[in-house]
VEXTI-842101 format. One record per atom (N, C-alpha, C): x, z, y; atom name; residue number from 1. Coordinates in Angstrom, 3 decimals, decimal comma. Atoms other than C-alpha are relative to their C-alpha. Layout:
// VEXTI-842101
+----------+----------+----------+------+------+
!        x !        z !        y ! roti ! figu !
+----------+----------+----------+------+------+
!        X !        Z !        Y !   CA !  NUM !
...
+----------+----------+----------+------+------+
END
This chain:
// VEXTI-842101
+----------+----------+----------+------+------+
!        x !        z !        y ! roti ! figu !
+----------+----------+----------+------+------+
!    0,803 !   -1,208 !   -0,123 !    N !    1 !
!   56,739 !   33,522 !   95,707 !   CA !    1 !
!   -0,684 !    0,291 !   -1,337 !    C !    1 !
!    0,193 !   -0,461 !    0,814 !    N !    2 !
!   55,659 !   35,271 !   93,156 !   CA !    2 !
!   -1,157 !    0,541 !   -0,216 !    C !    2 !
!    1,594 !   -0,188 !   -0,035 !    N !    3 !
!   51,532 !   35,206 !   92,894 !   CA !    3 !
!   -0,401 !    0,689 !   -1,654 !    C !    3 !
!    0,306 !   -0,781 !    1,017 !    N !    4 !
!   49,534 !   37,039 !   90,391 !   CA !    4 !
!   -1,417 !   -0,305 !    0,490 !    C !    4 !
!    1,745 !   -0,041 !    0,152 !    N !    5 !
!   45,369 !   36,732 !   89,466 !   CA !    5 !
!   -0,119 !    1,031 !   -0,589 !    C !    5 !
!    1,022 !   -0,645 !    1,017 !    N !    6 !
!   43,461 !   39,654 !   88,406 !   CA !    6 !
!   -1,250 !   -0,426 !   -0,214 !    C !    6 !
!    1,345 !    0,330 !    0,416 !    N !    7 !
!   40,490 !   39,637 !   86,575 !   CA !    7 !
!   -0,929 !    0,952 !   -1,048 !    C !    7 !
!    0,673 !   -0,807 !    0,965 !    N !    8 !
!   37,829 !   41,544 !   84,431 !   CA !    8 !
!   -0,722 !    1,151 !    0,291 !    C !    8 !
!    0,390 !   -1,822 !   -0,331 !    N !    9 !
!   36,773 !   44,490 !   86,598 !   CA !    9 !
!   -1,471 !   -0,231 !    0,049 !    C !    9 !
!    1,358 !   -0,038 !   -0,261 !    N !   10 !
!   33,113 !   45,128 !   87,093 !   CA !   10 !
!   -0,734 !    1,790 !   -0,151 !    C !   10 !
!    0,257 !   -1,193 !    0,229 !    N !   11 !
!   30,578 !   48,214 !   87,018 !   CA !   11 !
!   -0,481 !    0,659 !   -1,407 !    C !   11 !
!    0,222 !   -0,205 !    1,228 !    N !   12 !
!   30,530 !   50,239 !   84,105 !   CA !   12 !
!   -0,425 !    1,838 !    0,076 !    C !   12 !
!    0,532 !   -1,543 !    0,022 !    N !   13 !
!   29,174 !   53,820 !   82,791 !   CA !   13 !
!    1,038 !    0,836 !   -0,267 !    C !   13 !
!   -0,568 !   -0,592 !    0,744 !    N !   14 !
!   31,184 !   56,959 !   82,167 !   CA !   14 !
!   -0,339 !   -0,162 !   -1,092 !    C !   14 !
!   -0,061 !    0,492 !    1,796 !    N !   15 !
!   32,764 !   56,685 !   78,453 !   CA !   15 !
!   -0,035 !   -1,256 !   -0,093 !    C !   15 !
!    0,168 !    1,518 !    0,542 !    N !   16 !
!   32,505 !   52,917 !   78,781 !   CA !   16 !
!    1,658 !   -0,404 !   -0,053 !    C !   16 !
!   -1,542 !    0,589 !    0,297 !    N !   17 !
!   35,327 !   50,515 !   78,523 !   CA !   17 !
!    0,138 !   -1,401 !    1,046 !    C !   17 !
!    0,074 !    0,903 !   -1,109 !    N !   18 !
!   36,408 !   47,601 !   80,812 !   CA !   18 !
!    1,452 !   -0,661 !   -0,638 !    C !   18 !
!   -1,104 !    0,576 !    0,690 !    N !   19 !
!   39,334 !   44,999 !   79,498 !   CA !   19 !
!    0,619 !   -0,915 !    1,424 !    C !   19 !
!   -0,094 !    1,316 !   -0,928 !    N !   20 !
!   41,401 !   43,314 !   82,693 !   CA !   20 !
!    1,378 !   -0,141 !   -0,423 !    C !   20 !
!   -0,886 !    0,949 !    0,226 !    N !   21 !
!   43,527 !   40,655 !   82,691 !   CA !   21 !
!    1,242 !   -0,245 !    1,420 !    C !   21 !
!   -0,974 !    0,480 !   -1,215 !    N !   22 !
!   46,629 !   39,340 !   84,806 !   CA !   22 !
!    0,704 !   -1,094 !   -0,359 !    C !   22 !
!   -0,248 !    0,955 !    0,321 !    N !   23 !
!   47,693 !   35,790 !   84,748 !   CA !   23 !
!    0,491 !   -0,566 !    0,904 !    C !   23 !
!   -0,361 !    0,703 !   -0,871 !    N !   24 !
!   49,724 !   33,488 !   87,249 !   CA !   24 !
!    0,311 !   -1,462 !   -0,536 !    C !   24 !
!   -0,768 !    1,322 !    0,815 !    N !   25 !
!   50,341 !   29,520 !   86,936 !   CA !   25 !
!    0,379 !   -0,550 !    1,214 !    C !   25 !
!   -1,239 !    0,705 !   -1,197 !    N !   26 !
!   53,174 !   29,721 !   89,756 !   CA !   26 !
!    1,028 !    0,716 !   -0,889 !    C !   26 !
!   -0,970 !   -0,086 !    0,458 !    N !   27 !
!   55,821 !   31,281 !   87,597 !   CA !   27 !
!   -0,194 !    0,917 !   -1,372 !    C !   27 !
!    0,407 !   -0,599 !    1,400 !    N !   28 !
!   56,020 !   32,850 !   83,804 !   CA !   28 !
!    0,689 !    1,561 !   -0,062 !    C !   28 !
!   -0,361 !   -2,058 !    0,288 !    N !   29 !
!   56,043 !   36,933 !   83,013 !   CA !   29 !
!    0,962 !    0,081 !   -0,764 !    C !   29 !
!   -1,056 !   -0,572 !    1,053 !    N !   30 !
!   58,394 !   36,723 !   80,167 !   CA !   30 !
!    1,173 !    0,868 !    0,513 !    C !   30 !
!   -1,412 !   -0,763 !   -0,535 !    N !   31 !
!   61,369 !   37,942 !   82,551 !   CA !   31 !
!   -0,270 !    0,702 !    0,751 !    C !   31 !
!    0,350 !   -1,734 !   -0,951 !    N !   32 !
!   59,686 !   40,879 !   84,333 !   CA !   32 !
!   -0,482 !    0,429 !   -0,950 !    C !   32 !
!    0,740 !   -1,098 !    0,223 !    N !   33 !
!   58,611 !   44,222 !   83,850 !   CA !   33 !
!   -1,493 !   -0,643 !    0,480 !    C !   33 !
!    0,936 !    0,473 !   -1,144 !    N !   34 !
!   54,947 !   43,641 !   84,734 !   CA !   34 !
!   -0,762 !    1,730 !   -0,045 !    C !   34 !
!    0,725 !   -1,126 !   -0,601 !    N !   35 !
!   52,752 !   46,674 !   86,057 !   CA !   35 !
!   -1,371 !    0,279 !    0,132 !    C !   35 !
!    1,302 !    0,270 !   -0,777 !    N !   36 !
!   49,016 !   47,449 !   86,748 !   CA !   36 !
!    0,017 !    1,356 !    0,744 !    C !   36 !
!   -0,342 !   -0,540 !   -1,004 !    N !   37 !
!   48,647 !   49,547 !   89,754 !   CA !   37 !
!   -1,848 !    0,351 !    0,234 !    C !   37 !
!    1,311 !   -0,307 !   -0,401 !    N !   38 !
!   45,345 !   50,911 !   91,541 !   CA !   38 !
!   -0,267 !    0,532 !    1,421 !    C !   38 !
!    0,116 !   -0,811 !   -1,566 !    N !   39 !
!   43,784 !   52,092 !   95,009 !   CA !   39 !
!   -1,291 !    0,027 !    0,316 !    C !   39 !
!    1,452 !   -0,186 !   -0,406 !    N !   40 !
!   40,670 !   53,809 !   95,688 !   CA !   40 !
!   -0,216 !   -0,012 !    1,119 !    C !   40 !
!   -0,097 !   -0,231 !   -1,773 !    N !   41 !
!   39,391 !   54,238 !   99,083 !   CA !   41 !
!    0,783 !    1,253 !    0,614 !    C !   41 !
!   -0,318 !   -0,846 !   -0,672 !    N !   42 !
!   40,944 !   56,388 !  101,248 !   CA !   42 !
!    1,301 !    0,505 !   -0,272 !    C !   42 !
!   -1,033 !   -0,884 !    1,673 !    N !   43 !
!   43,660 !   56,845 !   98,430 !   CA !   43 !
!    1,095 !   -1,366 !    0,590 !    C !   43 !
!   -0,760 !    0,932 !   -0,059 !    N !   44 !
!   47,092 !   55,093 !   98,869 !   CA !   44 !
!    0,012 !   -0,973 !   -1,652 !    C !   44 !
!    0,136 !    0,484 !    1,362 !    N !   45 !
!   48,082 !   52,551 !   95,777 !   CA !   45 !
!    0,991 !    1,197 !   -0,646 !    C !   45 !
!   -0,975 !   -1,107 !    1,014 !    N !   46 !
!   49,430 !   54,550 !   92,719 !   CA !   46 !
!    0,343 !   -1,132 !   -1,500 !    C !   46 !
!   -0,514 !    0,988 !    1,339 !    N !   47 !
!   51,176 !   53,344 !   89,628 !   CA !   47 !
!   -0,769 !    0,374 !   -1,198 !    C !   47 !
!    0,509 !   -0,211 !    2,033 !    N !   48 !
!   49,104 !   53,042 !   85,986 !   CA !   48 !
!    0,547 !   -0,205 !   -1,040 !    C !   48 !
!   -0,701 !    0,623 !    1,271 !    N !   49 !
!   50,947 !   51,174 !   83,466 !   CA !   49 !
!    1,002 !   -0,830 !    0,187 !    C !   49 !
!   -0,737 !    1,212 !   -0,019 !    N !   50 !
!   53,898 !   49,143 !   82,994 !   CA !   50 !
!    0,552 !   -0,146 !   -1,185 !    C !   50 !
!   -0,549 !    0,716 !    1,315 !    N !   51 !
!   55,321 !   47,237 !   80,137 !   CA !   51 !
!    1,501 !   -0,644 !    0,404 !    C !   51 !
!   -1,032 !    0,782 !    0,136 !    N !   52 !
!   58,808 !   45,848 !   79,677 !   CA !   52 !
!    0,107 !   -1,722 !   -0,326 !    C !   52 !
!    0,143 !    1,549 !    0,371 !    N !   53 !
!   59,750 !   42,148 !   79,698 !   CA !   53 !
!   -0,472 !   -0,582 !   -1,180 !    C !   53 !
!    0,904 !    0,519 !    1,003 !    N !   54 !
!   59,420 !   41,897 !   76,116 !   CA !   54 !
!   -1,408 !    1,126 !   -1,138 !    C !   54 !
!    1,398 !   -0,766 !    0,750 !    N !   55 !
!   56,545 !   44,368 !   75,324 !   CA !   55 !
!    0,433 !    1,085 !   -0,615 !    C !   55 !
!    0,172 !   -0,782 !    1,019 !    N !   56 !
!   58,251 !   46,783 !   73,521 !   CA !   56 !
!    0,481 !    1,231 !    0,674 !    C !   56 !
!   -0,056 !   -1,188 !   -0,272 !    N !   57 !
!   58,165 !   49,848 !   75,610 !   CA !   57 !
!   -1,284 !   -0,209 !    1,397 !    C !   57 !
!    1,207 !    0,261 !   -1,350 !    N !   58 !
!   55,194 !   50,677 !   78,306 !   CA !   58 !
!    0,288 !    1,878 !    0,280 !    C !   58 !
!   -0,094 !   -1,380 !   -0,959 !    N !   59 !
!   54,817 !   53,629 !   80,587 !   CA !   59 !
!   -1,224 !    0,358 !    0,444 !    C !   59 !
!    1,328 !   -0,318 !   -0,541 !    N !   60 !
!   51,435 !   55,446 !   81,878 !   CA !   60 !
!   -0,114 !    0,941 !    0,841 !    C !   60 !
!    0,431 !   -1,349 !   -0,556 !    N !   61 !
!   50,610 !   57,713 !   84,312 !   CA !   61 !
!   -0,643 !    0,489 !   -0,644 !    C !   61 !
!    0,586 !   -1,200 !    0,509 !    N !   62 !
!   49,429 !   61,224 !   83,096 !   CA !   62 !
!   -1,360 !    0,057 !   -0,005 !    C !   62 !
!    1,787 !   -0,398 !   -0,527 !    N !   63 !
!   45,597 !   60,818 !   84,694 !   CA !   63 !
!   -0,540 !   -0,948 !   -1,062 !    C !   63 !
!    0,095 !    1,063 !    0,117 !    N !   64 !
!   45,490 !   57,612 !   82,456 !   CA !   64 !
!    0,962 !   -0,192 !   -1,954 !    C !   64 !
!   -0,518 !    0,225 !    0,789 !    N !   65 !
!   47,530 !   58,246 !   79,396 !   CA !   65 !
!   -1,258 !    0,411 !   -1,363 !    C !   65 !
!    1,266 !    0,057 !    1,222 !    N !   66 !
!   45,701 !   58,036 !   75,908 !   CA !   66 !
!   -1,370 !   -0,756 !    0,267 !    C !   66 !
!    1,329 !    0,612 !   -0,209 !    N !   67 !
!   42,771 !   56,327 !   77,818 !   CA !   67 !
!    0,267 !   -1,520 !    0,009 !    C !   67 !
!   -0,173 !    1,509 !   -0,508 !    N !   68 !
!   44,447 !   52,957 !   79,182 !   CA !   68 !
!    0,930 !   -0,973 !   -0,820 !    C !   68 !
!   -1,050 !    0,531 !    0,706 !    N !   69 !
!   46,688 !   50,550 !   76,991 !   CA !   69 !
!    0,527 !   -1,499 !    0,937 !    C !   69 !
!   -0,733 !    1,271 !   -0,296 !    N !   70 !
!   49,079 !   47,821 !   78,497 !   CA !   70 !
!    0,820 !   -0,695 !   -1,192 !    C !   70 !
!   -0,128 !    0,372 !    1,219 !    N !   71 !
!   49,671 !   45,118 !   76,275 !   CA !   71 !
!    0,694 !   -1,498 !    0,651 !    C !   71 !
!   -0,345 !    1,506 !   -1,095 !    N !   72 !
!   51,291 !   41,507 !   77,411 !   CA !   72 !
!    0,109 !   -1,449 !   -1,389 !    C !   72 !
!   -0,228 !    1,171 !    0,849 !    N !   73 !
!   51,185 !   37,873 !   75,548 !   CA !   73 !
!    0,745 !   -0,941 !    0,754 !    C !   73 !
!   -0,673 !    0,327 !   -0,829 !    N !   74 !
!   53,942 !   36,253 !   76,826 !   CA !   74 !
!   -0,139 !   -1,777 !    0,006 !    C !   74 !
!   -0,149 !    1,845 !    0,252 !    N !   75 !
!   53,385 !   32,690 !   75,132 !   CA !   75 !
!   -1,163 !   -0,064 !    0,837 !    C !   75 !
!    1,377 !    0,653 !   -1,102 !    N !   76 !
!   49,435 !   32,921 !   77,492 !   CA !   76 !
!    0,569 !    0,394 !    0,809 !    C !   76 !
!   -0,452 !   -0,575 !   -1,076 !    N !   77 !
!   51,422 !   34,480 !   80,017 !   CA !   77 !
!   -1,279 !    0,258 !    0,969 !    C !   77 !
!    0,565 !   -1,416 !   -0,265 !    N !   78 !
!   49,136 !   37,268 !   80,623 !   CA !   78 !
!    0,155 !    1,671 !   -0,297 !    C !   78 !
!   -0,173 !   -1,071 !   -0,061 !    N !   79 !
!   49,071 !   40,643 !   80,996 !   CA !   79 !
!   -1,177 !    0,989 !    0,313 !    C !   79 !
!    1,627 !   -0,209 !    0,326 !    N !   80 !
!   45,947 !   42,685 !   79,969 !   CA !   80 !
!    0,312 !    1,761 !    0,058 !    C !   80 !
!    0,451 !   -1,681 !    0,016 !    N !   81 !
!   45,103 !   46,436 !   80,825 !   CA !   81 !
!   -1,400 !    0,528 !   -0,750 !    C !   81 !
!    1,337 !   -0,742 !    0,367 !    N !   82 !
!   42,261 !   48,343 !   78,220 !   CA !   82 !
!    0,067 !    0,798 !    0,525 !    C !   82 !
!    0,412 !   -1,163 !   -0,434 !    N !   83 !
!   40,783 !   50,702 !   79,829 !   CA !   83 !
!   -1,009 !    0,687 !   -0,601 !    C !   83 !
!    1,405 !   -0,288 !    1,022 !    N !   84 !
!   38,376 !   52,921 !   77,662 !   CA !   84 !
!   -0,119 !    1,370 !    0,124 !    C !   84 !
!    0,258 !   -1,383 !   -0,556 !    N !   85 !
!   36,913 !   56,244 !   78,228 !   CA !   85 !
!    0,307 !    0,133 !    1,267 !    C !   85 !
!   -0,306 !   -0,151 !   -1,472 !    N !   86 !
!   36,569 !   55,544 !   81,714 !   CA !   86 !
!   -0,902 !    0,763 !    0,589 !    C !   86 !
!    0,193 !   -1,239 !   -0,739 !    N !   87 !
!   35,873 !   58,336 !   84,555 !   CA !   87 !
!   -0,420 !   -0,497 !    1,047 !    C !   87 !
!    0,035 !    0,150 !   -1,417 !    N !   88 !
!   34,661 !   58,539 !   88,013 !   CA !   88 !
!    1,344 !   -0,652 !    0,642 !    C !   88 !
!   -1,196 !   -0,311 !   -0,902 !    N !   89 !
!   37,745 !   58,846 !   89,325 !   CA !   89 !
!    0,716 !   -1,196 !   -0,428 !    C !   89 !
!   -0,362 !    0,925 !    0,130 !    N !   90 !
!   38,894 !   55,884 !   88,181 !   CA !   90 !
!   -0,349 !   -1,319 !    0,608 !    C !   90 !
!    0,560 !    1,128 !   -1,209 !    N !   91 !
!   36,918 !   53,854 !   90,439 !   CA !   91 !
!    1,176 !   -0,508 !    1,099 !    C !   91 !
!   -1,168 !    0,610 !   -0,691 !    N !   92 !
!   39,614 !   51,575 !   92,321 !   CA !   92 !
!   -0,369 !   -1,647 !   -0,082 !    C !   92 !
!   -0,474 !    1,746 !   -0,177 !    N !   93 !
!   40,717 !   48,110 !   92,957 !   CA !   93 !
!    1,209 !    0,007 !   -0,480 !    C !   93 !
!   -1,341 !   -0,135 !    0,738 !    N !   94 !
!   43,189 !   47,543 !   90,106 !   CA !   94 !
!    1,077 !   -1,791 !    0,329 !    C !   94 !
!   -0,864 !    1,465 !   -0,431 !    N !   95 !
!   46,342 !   44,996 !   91,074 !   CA !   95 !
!    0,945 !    0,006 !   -1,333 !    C !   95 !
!   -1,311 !    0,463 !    0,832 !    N !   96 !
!   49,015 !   43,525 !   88,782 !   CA !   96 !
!    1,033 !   -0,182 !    0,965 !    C !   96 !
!   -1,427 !   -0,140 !   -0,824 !    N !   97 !
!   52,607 !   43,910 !   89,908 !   CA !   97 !
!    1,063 !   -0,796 !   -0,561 !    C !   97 !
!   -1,166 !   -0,035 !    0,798 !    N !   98 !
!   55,726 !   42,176 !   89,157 !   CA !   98 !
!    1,011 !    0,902 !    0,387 !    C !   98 !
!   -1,120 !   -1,147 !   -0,434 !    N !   99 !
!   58,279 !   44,965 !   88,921 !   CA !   99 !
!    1,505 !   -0,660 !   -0,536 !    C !   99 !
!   -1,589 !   -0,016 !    0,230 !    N !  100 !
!   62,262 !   45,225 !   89,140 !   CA !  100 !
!    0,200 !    0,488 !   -1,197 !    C !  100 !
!    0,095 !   -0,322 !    1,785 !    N !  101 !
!   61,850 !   47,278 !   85,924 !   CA !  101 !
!   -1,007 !    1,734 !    0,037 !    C !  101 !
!    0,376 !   -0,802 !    0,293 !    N !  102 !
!   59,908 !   50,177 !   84,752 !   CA !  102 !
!   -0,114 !    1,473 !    0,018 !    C !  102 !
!   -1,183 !   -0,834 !    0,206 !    N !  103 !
!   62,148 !   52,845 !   85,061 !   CA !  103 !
!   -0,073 !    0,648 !    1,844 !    C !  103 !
!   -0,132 !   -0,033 !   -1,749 !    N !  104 !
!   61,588 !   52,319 !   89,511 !   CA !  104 !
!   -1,146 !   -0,311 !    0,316 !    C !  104 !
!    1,536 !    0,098 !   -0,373 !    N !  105 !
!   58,319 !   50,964 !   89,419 !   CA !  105 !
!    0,032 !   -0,528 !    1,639 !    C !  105 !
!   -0,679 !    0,471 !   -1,500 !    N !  106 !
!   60,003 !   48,912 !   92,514 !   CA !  106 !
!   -0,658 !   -1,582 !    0,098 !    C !  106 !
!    0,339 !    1,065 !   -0,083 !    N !  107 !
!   58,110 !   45,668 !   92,920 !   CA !  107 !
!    0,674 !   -0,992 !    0,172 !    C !  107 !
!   -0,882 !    0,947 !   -0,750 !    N !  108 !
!   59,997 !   42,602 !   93,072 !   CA !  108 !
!   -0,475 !   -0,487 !    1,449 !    C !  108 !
!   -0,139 !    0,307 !   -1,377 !    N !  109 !
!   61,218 !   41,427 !   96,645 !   CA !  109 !
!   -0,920 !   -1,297 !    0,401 !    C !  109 !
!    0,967 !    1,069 !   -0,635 !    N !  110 !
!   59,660 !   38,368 !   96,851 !   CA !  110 !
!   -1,786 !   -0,060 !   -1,156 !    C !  110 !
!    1,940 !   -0,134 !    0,880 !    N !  111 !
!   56,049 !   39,449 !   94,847 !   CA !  111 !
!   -0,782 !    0,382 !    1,213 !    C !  111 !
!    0,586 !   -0,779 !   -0,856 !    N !  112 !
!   53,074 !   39,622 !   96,971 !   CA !  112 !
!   -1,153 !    0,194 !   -0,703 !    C !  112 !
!    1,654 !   -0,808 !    0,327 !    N !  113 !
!   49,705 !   41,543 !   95,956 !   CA !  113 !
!   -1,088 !   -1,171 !   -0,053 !    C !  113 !
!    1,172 !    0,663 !    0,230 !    N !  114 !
!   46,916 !   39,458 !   94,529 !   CA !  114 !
!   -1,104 !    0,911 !    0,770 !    C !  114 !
!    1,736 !   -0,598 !   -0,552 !    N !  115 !
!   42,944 !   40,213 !   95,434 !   CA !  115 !
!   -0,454 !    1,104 !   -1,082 !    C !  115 !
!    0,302 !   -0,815 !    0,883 !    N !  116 !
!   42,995 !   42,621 !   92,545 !   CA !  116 !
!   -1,034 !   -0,042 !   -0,470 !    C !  116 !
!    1,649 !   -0,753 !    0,809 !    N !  117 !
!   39,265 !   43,790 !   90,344 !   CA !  117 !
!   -0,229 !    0,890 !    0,549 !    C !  117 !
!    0,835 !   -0,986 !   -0,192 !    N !  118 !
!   36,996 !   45,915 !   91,246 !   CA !  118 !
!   -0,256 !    0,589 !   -0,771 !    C !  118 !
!    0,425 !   -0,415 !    1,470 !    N !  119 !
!   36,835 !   48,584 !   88,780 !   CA !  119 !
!   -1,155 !    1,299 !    0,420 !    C !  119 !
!    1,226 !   -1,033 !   -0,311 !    N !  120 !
!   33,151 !   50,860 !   89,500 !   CA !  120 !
!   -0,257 !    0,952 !   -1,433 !    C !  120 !
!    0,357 !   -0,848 !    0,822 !    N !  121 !
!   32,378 !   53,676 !   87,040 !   CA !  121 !
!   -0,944 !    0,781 !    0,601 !    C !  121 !
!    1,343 !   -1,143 !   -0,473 !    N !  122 !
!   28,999 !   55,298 !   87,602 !   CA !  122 !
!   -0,706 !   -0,387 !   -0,665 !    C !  122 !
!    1,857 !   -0,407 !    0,847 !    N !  123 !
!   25,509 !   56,452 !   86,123 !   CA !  123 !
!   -0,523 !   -1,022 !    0,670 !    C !  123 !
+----------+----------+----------+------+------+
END
């Protein structure tokens, strides 16, 4: 099975910045796509970022592009989302994904959903 830790979320101000992490030590990222994902209340999950196995292409949703950077170190085998110039609306519970690839944003079959961060943005 294919586990995943997030980490790093907390409450922050509009315009601030927030740095989370994604790390597992049940199997190594180098050979996935990996993903960070999100879900506010009431809100199904939606896709944010994904990166390619070896880093050198990433993808963003539109609500999220120019603000968020996905970045991956494959020798700490982690996988780190900046988030900066953050919004209301960005308030969620952000997860890490392992994906089939980038391109489908299709989760692998045997991955299941960590406890994700809490990411709060308010005055």
């Amino acid at each position: 099975q294919l586990q995943v830790v997030e980490s790093g979320g907390g409450l922050v101000q509009p315009g601030g910045s927030l740095r989370l992490s994604c790390s597992s030590s049940k199997f190594r990222f180098q050979y996935y796509a990996m993903g960070w994902f999100r879900q506010a209340p009431g809100k199904e999950r939606e896709r944010v970022s994904c990166i390619s196995s070896g880093g050198d292409w990433t993808t963003s949703a539109d609500s999220v592009e120019g603000r968020f950077t996905i970045s991956r170190d494959n020798a700490k085998n982690t996988i780190d989302l900046q988030l900066d110039d953050l919004k209301s609306e960005d308030t969620a519970v952000y997860y890490c994904g392992v994906l089939v690839t980038c391109n489908t944003w299709h989760t692998q079959p045997n991955f299941s959903w960590g406890q994700g961060t809490q990411v709060t943005v308010s005055s």
